[in-house]
N, C-alpha and C positions, 0 to 999 in steps of 0.2 A: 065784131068791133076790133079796130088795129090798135098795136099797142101806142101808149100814150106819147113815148116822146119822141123824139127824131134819133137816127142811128149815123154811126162812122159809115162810109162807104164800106169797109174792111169789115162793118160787122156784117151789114147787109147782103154780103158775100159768103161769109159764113154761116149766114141764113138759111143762103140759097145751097151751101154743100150741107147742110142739114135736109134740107127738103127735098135735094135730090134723094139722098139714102132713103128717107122716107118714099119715096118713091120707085125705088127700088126691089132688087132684091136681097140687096146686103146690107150687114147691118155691123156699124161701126164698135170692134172691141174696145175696151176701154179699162181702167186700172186706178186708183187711189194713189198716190206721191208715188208713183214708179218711180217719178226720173230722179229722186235723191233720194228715196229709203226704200231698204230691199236686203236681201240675202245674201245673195251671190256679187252684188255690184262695188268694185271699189272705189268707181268715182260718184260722186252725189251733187254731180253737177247737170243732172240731164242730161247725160252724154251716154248713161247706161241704164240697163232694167233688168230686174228678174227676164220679163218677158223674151226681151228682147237677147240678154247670153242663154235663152233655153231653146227659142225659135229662128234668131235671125232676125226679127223683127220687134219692133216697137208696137205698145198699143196703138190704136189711132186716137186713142182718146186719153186725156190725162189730168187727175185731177190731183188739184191742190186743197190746202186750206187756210181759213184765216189765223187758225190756230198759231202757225208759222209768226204770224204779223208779233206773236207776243210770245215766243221764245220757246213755246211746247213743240215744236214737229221743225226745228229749225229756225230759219231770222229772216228777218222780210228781204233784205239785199241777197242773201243766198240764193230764196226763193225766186226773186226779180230773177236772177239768174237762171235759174235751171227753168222757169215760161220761157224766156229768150230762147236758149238752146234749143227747147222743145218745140216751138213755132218753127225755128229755123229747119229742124227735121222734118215738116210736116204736118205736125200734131196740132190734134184742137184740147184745147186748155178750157177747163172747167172748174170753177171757185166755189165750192162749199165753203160753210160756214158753222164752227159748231162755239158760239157764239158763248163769253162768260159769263156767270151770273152779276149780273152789275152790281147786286145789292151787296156782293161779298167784297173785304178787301177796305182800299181805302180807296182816294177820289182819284189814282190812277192804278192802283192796284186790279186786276183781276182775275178772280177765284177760282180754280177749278177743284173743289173742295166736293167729299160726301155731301153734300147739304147743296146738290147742284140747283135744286125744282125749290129750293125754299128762298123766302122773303117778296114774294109777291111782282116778281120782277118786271113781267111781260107790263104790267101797268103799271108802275112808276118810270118808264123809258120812251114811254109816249108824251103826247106836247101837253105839259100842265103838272108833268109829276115831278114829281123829285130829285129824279137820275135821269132827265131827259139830256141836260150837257153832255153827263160821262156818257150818254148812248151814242150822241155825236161826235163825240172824240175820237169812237169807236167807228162809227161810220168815216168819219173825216179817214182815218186808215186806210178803208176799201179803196174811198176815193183815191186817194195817195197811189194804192197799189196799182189801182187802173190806168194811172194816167206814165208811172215809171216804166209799164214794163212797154217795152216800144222794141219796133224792129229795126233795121238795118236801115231804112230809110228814113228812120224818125218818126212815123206813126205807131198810135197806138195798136198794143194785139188786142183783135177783139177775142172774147170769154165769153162764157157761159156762168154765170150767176145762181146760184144752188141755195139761196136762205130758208131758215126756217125749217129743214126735210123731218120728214115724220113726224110732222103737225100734229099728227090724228092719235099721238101716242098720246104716254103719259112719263115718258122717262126723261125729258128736256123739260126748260123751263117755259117757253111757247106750247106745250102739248093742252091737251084737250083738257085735263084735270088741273090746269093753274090760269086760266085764259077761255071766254068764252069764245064761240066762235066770232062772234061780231068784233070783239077784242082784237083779235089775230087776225085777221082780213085787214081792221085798220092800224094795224101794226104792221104788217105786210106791204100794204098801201104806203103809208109812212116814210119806211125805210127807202123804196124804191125813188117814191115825190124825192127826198131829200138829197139821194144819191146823183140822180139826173136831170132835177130840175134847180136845186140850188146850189149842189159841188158840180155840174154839167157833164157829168160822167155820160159818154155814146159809145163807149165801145163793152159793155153789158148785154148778152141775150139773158131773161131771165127767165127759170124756170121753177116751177110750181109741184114736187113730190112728197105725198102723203104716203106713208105706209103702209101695205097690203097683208092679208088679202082682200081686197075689193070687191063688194058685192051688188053695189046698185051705184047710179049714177048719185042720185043724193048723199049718197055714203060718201064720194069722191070729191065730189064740189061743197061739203060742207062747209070747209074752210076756205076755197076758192076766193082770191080778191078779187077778181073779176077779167073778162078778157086785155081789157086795156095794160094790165098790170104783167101779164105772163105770155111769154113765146112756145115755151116748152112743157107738156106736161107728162111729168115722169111720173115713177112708182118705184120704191123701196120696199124688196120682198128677200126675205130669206131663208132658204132650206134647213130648217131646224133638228138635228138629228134624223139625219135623210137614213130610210131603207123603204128597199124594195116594197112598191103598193102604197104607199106613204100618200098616194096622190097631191104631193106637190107640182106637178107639171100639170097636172089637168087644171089646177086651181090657180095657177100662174097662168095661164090661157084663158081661163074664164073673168079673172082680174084682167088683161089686156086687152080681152075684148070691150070691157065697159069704157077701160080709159080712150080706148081706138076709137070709138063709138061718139063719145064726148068728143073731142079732138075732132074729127073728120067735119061735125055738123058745128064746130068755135074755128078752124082752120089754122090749129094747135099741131106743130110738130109733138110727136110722142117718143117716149125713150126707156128703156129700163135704168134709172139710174144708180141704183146699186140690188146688185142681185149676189147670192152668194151660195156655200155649200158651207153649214156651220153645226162641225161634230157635237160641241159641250161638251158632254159627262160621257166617257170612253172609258174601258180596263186599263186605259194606259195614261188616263188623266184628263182634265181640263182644256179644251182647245176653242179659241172663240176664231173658229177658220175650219181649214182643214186638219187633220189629223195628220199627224208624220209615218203613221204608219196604220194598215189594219181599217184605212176608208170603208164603211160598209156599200158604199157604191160610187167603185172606182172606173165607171164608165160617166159621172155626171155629166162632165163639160158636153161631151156628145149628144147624151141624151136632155139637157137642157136646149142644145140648138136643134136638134130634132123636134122637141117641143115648139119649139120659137115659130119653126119656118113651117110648120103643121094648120099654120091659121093669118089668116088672112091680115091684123092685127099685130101678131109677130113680125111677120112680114117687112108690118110699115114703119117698125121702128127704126131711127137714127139709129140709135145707138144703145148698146147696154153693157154695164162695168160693174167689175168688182171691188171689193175695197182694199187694202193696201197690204202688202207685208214687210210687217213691223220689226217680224225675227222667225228665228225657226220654228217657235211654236204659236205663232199666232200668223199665220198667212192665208194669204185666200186665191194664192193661184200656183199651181206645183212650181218648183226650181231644182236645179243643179246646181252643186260646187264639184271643188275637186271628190271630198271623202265622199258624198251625198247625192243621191239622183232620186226623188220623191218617185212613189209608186205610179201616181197619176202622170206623171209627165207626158206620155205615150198620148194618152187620149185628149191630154190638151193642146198640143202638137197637131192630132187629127183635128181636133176642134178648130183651130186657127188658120187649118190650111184648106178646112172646109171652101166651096166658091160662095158661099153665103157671108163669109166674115170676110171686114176689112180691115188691115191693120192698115200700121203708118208705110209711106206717108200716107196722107189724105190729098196732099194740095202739093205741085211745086212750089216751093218758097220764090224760086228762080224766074216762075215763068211771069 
């Protein structure tokens, strides 16, 4: 089944350099607010990146959030800004969402407090409950944001659409311990109807990633809203105190395989949409990323894409990305400054210039 509403020409284009990579044999790098927060960058206009002062190059792929829209990771006209820049270099632009709890707060207030999963939110934000305005207000935002950021000629940039991710958890307040699945499917449903059939939002791919590891197709489409609803279906996995035999990479190949599997027989581009290397508890402290020093395996980036392109599945993904760095101890992809040159740099240099990965650009802006 195709998806439900009609697209921009400009996304449908976007579609199609998604499905070519999938088709391919490269697969599109990608990164969390590269283009305005970062390490090493002094401008936070999209005009620089960790990636791109360590490599030469830009991700190909770059995501934002909505978080932005309300003042946590930045300001929506900033944000408008640094898409702009980054479409104009090439890059494909992808919009997470890591959405507040509606119940906290007051009737424009919203909360990103301990108490994230409580007050019963996911059902009072649906049509009939309580908070279904303030959910709108919220939505009317996305909208807002889709229709601002535009290019040189006056249309809109198309995006890639990220709600909901790791559905199948229990640490958001959509996750599987606050929401049945039936609940979240028409909450899913919901959002997307309201987005582009009532604000007419067409320049949206959206995409559908539950958190892995993945073990059977049922397990995946649990929360699935249905084909009409989703373009892309990702996977959010991450290497949890990675060492050597760990068999992380086998279980990431066997998690892609099931999503590849689903996808090929729905005609569902596939992605990894956040994949990572996340030390925790080290001699040397608390790291939700990389470690600054003392990696117990500082060859990952390699032997992740060695993984990748080892199966048939790897292979066909578009695209797969990391998450963002926030600062020097909390990052997820090595950097350089002047004082500082991260142990990993080396291999993620090899990684990138692998002929398997794609960075930016992606598209001439020009042509």
């Amino acid at each position: 089944m195709s998806f439900k509403y009609g697209r921009s020409e400009k996304l449908e284009n976007l579609l199609g350099i998604l499905r070519d990579f999938s088709d391919s044999d490269r697969i599109m790098f990608g990164q969390q607010n590269c283009g305005h927060i970062g390490v090493s960058i002094n401008a936070a206009d999209g005009t620089e990146s960790d990636c791109k002062n360590l490599t030469g190059s830009h991700p190909a792929i770059v995501g934002v959030d909505t978080l932005s829209f309300l003042g946590y990771e930045g300001k929506m006209n900033d944000l408008v800004t640094v898409v702009k820049n980054m479409h104009r270099q090439g890059l494909i632009v992808t919009l997470s969402s890591h959405m507040p709890n509606f119940t906290l707060g007051g009737d424009e207030f919203y909360d990103y407090s301990p108490n994230y999963t409580d007050g019963d939110c996911g059902r009072r934000i649906l049509p009939g409950g309580d908070l279904n305005d303030k959910y709108k207000r919220f939505l009317d935002l996305i909208a807002e944001f889709a229709s601002i950021c535009i290019d040189v000629e006056g249309e809109k940039i198309p995006m890639i659409f990220r709600p909901f991710h790791e559905c199948n958890g229990d640490w958001f307040w959509w996750g599987k311990s606050f929401m049945t699945d039936e609940e979240f499917k028409e909450l899913f449903r919901y959002t997307i109807d309201y987005l582009m059939d009532d604000k007419g939002v067409d320049n949206l791919a959206v995409c559908y990633s539950p958190n892995g590891f993945i073990g059977s197709e049922d397990e995946y489409l649990s929360r699935y809203p249905g084909d009409e609803y989703v373009d892309i279906m990702g996977l959010d996995l991450y290497n949890d105190k990675p060492h050597k035999g760990d068999g992380f990479f086998q279980k990431l190949s066997s998690s892609l395989n099931v999503v590849y599997d689903i996808a090929l027989e729905k005609n569902k581009i596939t992605a990894l949409t956040e994949i990572g290397y996340r030390s925790l508890e080290t001699e040397n402290g608390y790291f939700e990323g990389l470690a600054p020093i003392d990696n117990t395996v500082p060859d990952w980036f390699t032997q992740l894409l060695n993984a990748v392109i080892s199966t048939e599945s790897g292979r066909r993904l578009a695209y797969m990305a990391t998450w963002a760095n926030f600062s020097d101890t909390q990052f997820w992809i090595p950097f350089a400054t002047e004082d500082f040159r991260h142990e990993m740099c080396t291999d993620f240099i090899r990684f990138v210039e692998d002929s398997h990965i794609q960075m930016a650009p992606v598209f001439d802006f020009n042509a």
